[in-house]
N, C-alpha and C positions, 0 to 999 in steps of 0.2 A: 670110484666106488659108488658114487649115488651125485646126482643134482645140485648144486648148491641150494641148502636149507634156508630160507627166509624166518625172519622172524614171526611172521604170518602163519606159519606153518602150525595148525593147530591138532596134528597127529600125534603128540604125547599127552594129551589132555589127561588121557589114565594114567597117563604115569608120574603126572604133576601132582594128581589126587593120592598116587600112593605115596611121595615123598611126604606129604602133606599128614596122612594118616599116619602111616608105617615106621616112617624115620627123624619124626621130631622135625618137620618142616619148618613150625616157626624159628624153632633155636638156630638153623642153619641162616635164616633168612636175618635174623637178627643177625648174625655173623658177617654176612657179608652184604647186605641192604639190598637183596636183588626179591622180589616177592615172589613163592613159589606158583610158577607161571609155563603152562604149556610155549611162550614163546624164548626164554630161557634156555641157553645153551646144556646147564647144567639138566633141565628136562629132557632136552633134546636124546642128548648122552645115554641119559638113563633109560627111555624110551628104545636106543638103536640095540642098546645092551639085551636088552628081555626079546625085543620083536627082531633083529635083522644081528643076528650075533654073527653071519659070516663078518658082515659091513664092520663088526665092531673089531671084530678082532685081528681085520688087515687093516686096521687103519695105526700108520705108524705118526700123526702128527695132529691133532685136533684145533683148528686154525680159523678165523674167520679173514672175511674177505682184504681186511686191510692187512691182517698180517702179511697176508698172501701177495700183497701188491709189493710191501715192505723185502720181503722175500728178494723178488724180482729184482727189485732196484738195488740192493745191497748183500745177498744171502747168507740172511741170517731173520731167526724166527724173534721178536718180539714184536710187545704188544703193552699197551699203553697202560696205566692204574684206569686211566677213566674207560675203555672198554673191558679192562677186565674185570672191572666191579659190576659190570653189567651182566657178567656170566652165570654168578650165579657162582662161583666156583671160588672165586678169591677173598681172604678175609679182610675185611676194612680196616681192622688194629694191626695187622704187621703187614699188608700191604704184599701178602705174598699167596701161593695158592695154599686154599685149605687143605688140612690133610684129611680130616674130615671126612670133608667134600670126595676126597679123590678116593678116601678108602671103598667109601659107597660105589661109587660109579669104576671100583678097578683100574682105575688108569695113573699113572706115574707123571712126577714133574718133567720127568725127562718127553712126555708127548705132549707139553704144551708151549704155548710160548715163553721166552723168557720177560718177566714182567719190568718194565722200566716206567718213570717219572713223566709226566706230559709234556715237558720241558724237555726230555732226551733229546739229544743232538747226533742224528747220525750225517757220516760223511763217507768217504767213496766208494759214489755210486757207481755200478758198472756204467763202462763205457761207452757201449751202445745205448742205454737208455741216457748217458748222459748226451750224448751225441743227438737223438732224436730231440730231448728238450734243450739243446744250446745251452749247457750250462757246464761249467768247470767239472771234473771228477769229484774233487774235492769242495763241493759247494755244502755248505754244512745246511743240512734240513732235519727240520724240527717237526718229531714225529707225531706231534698235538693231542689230539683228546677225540672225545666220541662226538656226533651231531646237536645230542639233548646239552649237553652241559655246556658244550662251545657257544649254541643258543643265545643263551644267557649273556657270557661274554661278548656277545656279539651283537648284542644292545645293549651294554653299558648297563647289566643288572647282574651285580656282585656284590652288592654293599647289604648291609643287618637291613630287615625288614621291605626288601627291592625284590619283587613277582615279576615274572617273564611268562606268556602265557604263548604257547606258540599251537598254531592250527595249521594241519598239510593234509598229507594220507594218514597220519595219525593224530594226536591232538597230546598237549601237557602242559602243565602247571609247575611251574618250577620256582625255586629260591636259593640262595647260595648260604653255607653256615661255616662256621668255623673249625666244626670237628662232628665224627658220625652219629646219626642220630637216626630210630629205625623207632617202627608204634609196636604196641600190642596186640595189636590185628594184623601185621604182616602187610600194608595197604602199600605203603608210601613207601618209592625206590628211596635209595643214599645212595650215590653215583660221586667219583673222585673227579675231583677239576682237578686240584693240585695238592701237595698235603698239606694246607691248612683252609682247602676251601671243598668241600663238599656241596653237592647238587642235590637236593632233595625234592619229590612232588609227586606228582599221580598224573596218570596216563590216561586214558581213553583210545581202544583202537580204532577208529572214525573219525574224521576229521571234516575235509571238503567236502564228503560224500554228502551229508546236510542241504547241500546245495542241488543233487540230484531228489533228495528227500523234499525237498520246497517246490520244484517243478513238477514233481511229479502227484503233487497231493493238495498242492497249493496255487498253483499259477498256469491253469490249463488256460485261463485267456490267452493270456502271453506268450505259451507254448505254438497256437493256433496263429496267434501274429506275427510269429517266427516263420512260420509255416507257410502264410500268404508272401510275407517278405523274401521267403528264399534266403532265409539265413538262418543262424546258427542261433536254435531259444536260448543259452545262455551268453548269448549277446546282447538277445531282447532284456533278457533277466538284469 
């Protein structure tokens, strides 16, 4: 039907602002802690619906990429609490998709994933993919959580009052809590780890780039001694 959509993808910008204006953006967003955001699936959606309605209306399964991996190895469509909180489309209090959500955007539970715990354990995997990674049919895999919230976990920052600050292609600030919590300004995700720990923080889409920002405005010596060296200025850097 179309490319696979990046997050990046900032072609529903108008159509974030109309969720925003038109249909009660904050109350949604308080619902389900995702900020109404051109990079938001639930934008996304809405955006294909208005500008590219053939795309919308052959699309029989609305999926992102790990479903889609998920799929493969096992066939069958779910999708984690902690990516589906991320959509923009699931509610935080019962942990299922909003109806809400999907009245807007037209589309039925039946075209999404089914939602399961970060904890879910799926097991027989097809056998050719089992075969290529050496491992049992029945090797039981654990279908885990999104990148931002694992983060965390993965420094040993989960506990009351423990920030995890992490910087790539994008950048965020993150904390773990015990139950949802979402501002008055629509600012700051609420993202599921698991259901008694929540991921909360604020984004920035830039990150490393900073670093092309410092050479390029900042460190032309260095750039130039690269240059005599025959190597790479962020080596010199």
């Amino acid at each position: 039907l179309t490319e696979c959509i990046t997050w990046a993808d900032n072609r529903a910008s108008e159509y974030a602002d109309k969720i925003n204006n038109e249909h009660n953006g904050l109350e949604i967003y308080k619902r389900t802690g995702t900020p109404i955001h051109p990079m938001s699936p639930l934008s996304k959606i809405y955006w294909l619906k208005h500008e590219h309605a053939d795309i919308f209306k052959n699309t029989e399964k609305w999926i992102d990429i790990k479903t889609y991996v998920f799929y493969q190895l096992f066939e069958t469509y779910v999708m984690d609490h902690s990516i589906g909180s991320a959509t923009g489309m699931m509610n935080l209090n019962t942990l299922n998709w909003d109806k809400d959500v999907l009245n807007l955007l037209e589309i039925s539970e039946t075209q999404l994933p089914e939602l399961v715990s970060t904890t879910h354990i799926m097991k027989q995997v097809k056998k050719n993919y089992a075969d290529i990674m050496g491992i049992n049919e029945d090797t039981p895999i654990v279908i885990g959580a999104s990148d931002g919230v694992l983060s965390n976990l993965g420094v040993n920052s989960y506990r009351k009052g423990e920030v995890a600050v992490t910087i790539g292609t994008s950048g965020a600030i993150r904390t773990i809590i015990d139950k949802p919590k979402t501002d008055d300004k629509g600012r700051i995700f609420c993202y599921v780890l698991t259901e008694d720990h929540y991921c909360i923080g604020g984004p920035v889409n830039n990150g490393g780039v900073v670093l092309r920002w410092l050479r390029d405005e900042l460190l032309a010596s260095e750039v130039e001694t690269a240059k005599r060296l025959g190597v790479d200025s962020y080596d010199v850097l």
